[in-house]
C-alpha positions in Angstrom: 9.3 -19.7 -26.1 5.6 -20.4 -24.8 6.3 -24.1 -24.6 9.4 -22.8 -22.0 7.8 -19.5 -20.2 4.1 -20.5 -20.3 3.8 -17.0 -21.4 2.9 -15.5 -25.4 5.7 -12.9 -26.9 4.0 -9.7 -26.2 3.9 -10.4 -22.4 7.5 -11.5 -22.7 8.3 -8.2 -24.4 6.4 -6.8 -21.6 8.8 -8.2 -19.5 11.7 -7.9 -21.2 10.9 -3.8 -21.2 10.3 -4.1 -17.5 13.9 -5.6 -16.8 15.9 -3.1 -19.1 14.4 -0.2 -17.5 14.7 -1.5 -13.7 18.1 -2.4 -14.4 18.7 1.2 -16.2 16.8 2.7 -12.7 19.2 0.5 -10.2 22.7 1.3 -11.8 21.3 5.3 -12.8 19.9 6.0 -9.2 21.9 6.8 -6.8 21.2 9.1 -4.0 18.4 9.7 -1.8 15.6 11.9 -3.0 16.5 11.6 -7.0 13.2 12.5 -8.6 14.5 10.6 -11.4 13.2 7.5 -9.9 9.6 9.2 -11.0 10.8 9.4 -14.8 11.5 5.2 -14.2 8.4 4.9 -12.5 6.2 6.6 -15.2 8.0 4.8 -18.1 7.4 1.4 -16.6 4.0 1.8 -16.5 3.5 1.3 -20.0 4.9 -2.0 -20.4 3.3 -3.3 -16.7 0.1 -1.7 -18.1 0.0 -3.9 -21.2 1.4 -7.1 -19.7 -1.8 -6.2 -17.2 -3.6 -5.9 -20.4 -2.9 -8.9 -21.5 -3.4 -11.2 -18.4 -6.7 -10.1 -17.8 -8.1 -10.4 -21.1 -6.2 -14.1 -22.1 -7.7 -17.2 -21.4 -5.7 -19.5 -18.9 -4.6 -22.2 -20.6 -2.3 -25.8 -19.9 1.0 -23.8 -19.0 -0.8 -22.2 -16.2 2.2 -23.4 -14.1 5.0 -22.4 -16.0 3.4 -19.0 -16.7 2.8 -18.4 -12.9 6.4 -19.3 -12.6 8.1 -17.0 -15.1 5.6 -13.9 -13.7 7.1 -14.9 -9.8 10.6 -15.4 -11.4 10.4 -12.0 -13.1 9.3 -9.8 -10.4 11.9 -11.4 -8.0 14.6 -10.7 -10.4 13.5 -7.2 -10.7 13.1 -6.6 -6.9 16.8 -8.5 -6.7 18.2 -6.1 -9.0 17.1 -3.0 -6.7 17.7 -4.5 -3.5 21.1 -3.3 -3.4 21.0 0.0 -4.6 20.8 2.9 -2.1 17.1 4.1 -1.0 14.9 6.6 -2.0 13.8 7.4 0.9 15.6 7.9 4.8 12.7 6.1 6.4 14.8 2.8 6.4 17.4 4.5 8.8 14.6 5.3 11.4 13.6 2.1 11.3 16.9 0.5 12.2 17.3 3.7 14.8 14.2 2.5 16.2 15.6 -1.3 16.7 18.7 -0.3 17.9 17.3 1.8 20.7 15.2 -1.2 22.1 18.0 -3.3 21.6 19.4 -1.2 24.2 16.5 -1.8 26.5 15.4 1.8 26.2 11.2 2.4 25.0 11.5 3.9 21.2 8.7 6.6 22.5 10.6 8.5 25.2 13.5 10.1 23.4 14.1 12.3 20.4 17.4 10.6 18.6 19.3 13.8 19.1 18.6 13.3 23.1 21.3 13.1 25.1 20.6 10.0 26.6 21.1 8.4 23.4 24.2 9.7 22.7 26.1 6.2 23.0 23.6 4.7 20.0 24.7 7.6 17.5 27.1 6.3 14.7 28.4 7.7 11.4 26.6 4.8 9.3 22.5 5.0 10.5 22.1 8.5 12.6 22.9 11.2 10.4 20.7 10.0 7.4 17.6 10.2 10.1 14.9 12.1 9.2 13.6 14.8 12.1 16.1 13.3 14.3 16.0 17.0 16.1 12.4 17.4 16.8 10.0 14.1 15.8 9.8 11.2 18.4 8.9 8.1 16.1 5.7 8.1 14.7 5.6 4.1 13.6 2.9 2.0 16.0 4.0 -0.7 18.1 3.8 -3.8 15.4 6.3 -1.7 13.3 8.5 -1.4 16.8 8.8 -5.3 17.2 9.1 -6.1 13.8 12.4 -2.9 13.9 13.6 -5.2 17.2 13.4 -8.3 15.6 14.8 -7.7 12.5 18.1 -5.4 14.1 18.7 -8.6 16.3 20.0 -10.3 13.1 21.6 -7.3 11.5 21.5 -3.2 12.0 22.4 -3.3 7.5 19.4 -1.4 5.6 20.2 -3.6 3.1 18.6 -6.6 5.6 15.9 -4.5 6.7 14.7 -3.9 3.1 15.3 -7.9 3.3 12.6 -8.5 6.0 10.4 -6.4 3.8 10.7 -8.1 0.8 9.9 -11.5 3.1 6.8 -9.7 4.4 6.1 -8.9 0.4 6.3 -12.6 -0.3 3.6 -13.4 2.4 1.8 -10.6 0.9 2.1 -12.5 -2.5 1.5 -16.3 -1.3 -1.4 -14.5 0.1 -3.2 -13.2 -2.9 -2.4 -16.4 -4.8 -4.0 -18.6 -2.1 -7.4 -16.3 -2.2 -6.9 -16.0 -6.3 -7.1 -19.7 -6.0 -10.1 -20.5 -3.6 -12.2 -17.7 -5.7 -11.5 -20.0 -9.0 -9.2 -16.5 -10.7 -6.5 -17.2 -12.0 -3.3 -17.5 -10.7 -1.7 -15.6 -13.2 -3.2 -12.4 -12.1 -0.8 -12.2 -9.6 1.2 -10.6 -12.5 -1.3 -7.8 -11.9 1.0 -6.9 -8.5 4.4 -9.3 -9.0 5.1 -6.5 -12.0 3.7 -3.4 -11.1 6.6 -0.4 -10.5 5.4 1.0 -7.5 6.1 -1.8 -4.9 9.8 -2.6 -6.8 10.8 0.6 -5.9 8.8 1.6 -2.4 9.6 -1.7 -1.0 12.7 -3.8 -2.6 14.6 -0.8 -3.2 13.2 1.8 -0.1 12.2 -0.8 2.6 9.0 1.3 3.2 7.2 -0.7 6.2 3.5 -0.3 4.2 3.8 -3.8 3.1 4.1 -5.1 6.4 0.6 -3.8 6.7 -0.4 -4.6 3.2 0.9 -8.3 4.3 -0.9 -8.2 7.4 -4.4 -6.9 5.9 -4.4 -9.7 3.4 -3.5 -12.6 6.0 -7.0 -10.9 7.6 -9.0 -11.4 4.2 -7.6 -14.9 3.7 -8.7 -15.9 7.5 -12.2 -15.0 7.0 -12.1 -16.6 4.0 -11.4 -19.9 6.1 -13.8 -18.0 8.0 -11.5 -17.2 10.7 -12.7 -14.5 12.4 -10.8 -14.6 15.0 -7.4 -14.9 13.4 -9.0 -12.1 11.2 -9.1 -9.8 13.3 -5.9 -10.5 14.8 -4.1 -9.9 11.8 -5.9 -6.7 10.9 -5.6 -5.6 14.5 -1.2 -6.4 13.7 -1.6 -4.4 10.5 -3.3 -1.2 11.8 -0.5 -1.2 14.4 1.8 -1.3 11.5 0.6 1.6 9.1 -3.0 2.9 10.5 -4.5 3.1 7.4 -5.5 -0.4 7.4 -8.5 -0.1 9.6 -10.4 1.4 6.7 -11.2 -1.8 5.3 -12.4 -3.4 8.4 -15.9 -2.8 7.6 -15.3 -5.4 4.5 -14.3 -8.0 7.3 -16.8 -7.4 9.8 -20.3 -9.9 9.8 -23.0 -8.3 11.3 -23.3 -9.9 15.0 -20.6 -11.4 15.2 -18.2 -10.2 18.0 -15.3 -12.5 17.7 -13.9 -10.4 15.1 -14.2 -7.0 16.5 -13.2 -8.7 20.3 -9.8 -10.1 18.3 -9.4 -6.9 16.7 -9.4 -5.4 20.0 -7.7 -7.6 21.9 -4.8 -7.7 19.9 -4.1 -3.9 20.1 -4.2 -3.8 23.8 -1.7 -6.6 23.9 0.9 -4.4 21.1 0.5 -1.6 22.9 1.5 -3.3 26.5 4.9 -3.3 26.1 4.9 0.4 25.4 2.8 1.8 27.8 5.0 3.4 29.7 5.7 6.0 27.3 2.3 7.3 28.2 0.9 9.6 25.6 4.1 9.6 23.8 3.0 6.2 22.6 1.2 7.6 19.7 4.8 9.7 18.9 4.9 12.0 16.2 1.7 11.6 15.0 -0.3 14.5 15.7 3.0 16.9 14.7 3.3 14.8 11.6 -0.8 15.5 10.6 0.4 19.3 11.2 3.6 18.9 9.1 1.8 17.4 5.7 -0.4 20.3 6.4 -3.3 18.0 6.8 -5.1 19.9 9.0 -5.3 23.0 6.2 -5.9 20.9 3.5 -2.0 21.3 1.7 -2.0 19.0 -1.6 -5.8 17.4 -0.9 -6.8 17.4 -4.4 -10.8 17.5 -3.7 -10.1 20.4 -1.7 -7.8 22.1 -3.5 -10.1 21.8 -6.7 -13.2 23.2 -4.4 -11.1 25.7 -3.2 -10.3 27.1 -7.4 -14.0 27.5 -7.7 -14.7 28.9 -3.9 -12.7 30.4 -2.2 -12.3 29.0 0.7 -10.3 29.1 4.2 -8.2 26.7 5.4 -10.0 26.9 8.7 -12.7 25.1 6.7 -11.1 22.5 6.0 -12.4 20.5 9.0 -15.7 20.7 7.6 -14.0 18.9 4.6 -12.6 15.9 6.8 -16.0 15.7 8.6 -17.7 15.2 5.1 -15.1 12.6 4.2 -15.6 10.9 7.4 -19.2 10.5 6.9 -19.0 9.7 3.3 -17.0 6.4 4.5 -18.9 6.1 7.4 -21.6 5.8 4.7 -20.1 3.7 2.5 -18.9 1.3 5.5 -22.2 0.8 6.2 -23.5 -0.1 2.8 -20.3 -2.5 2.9 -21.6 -4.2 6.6 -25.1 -4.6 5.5 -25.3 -5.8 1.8 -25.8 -9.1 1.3 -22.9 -10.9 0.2 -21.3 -14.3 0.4 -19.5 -15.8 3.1 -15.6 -14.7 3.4 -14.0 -12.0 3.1 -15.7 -9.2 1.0 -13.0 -7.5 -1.3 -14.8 -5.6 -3.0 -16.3 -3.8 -0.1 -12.6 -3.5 0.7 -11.6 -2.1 -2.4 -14.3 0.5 -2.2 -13.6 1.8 0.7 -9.6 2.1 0.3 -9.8 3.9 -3.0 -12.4 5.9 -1.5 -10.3 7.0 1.2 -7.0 7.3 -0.8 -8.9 9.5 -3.1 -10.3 11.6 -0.6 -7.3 12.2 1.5 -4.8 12.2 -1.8 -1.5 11.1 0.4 1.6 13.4 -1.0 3.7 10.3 -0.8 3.6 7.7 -4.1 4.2 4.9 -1.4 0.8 5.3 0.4 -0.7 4.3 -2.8 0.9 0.9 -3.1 -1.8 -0.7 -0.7 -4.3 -0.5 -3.7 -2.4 -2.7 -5.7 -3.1 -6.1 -4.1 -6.9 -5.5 -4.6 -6.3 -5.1 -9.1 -5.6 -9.0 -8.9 -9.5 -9.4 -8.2 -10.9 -6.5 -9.1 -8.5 -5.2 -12.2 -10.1 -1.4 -12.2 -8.7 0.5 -14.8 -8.8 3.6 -13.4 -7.3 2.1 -10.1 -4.5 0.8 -12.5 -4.2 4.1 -14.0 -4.3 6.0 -10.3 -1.6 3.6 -8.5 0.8 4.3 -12.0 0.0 8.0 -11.9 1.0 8.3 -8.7 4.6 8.1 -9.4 4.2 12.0 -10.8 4.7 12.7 -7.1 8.0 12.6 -6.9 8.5 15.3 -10.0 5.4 17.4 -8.2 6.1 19.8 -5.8 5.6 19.4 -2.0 2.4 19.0 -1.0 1.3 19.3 -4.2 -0.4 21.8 -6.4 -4.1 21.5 -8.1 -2.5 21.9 -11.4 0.1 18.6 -10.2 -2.8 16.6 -9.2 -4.9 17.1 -11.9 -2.7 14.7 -14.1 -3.1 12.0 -11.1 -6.5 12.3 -10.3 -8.5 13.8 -13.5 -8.1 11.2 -15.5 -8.8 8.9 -12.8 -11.7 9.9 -11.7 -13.1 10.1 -15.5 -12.1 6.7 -16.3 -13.9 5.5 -12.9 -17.1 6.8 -13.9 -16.6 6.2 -17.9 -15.7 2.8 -16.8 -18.4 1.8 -14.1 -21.1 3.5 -16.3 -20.1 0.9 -18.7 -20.2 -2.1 -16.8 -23.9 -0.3 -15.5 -25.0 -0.5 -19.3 -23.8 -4.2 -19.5 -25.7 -5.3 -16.9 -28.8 -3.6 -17.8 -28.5 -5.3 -21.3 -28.3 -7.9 -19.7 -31.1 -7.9 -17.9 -32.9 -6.9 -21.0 -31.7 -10.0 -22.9 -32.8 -12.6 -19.8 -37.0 -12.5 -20.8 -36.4 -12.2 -24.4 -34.1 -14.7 -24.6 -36.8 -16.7 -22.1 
């Protein structure tokens, strides 16, 4: 069987256990919002978490190619199997709303879908599954608008929306295999995202945009790897108009005096946002309502916060000074990042740092805002990051936002097997060190 997959039994068992439960997941869920969809989630962990096991810590050998092949051929078959099914989530139908509307030659921005003036866009099969179709104005940036336009000129079917994301999702993976390659990893780590449960179900079987950005941010990390920066920053300038959470990382892209980058970056924004601008303020939609709605300006389901808050108590009117430490913290940290010495390219592990940093402090009450951490475990195969973006999936079972007691199971064990494990590779390297002038 290795002579034919490239691949030993227990990673084909691996496998095997990954397809029986996806296919139990497609043909069980049904409806939108089934928390079920959590129990598949968790219970795939196990089997992704050993076949990531087991990639990491074999040797790459002469069926290299056939192993890459049958970890590719395996997660498409998964994400084919899911495709069809109906979506978790009702985001999908906002984003066909919201290419339908410009179809029609009308700016996205201006109108609530329940508007009047939109009455003769309304149909039985898109508008009443919209989310906040009373009250929210989109909240999805201008990248996200052209890439709803584009994709609605060739079909108004979910089905081919969650198709253009799964093409984006294949960039995303081309992507990481080209950088796997020029930074002598191997290939096969790609298993490390082809596999994991998260993106199957967020993106092949909701059509959650986030990979557009996730697609986006890694075509910016491969450019200044060519060191591109001005492609670079066009790309990450596409992505933050996608999903804003993006421009975290840009501190891991940025080289000190060089103002191609940021002037790319900046360009490209201006230029998104052009065809828009005559929604005025109402460009930047439901955003600020939304931040109010999570209750992230009280601090609802922030797990730092929330575990301050059980040993002081504490008002939610403090919560800015919460944010404002978090801010600085990354500012911190994205300064460390910018002036480190490192090599030329594009500096993932700054990038890593900073998003898990961020995801960590902000603790998104979605599982799907995780999924951008995922890309990053093919260089940088953190086991508490592994055990974070798998944990995450408890979301869906949680309340909403969630409770301490619901994060704790997310983000306690997380944060101990961070610090257990970087403590660890400390103690490694200072053996190390040790070993050097005795050995000389």
């Amino acid at each position: 069987m290795k002579r034919l997959t490239g691949l030993d039994w227990p990673i084909l068992t691996a496998a095997a256990c990954l397809l029986a439960l996806t296919i139990a997941g497609a043909t069980g869920i049904t409806h939108f919002d089934d928390a079920n969809v959590g129990y598949v989630l968790l219970l795939q962990s196990a089997p992704y978490a050993v076949a990531a096991w087991l990639i990491v810590s074999g040797k790459p050998d002469a069926a290299g190619g056939r192993a890459l092949a049958t970890i590719l051929i395996v997660g498409f078959v998964m994400r084919l199997l899911l495709l069809p099914g109906t979506p978790i989530s009702t985001d999908i139908f906002r984003y066909v709303w919201d290419g339908r509307v410009q179809g029609a030659g009308i700016n996205p921005y201006l109108h609530l879908p329940s508007d009047g003036a939109l009455t003769g866009l309304r149909d039985g099969a898109i508008y009443p599954y919209i989310n906040r179709a009373d009250y929210a104005p989109t909240i999805y940036p201008p990248t996200s608008q052209v890439i709803f336009y584009l994709v609605t000129r060739i079909s108004e079917a979910p089905i081919v929306m969650k198709a253009a994301m799964l093409a984006f999702e294949a960039v995303a993976v081309w992507t990481i295999l080209q950088l796997l390659a020029m930074r002598g990893l191997p290939q096969s780590r790609i298993l490390l995202y082809a596999w994991h449960p998260l993106p199957l179900w967020e993106f092949a079987r909701s059509g959650h945009l986030d990979i557009a950005a996730i697609a986006f941010l890694l075509l910016a990390f491969l450019a200044m790897e060519r060191r591109s920066p001005i492609l670079a920053g066009i790309a990450l300038g596409a992505g933050v108009l996608v999903k804003y959470f993006p421009v975290v990382t840009g501190p891991a892209l940025y080289k000190r005096w060089d103002w191609r980058f940021p002037l790319a970056f900046v360009a490209t924004v201006a230029v998104l946002y052009l065809p828009y601008v005559g929604a005025g303020t109402k460009v930047f939609g439901f955003l600020g309502h939304y931040i109010t709605e999570e209750g992230f300006d009280r601090g609802a389901g922030v797990f730092f916060w929330q575990l301050l808050g059980a040993v002081v108590p504490l008002s939610s009117q403090w919560f800015v000074f919460y944010v404002a430490a978090a801010v600085l913290l990354l500012a911190v940290l994205a300064v460390l990042v910018v002036m480190r010495n490192r090599k030329p390219g594009a500096d993932l592990a700054g990038a890593m740092l900073l998003a898990v940093t961020f995801t960590l402090v902000f603790s998104p009450h979605y599982a799907w805002y995780f999924a951008w951490l995922i890309p990053f475990l093919c260089f940088y195969p953190v086991v508490g990051v592994v055990y974070l973006t798998c944990a995450c999936s408890y979301l869906y079972l949680a309340h909403w936002p969630p409770t301490l007691s619901e994060g704790l199971p997310i983000y306690g064990p997380c944060i101990l097997i961070l610090i257990a494990e970087f403590a660890l590779r400390g103690r490694r390297k200072l053996e190390a060190r040790h070993a050097d002038p005795i050995a000389a």
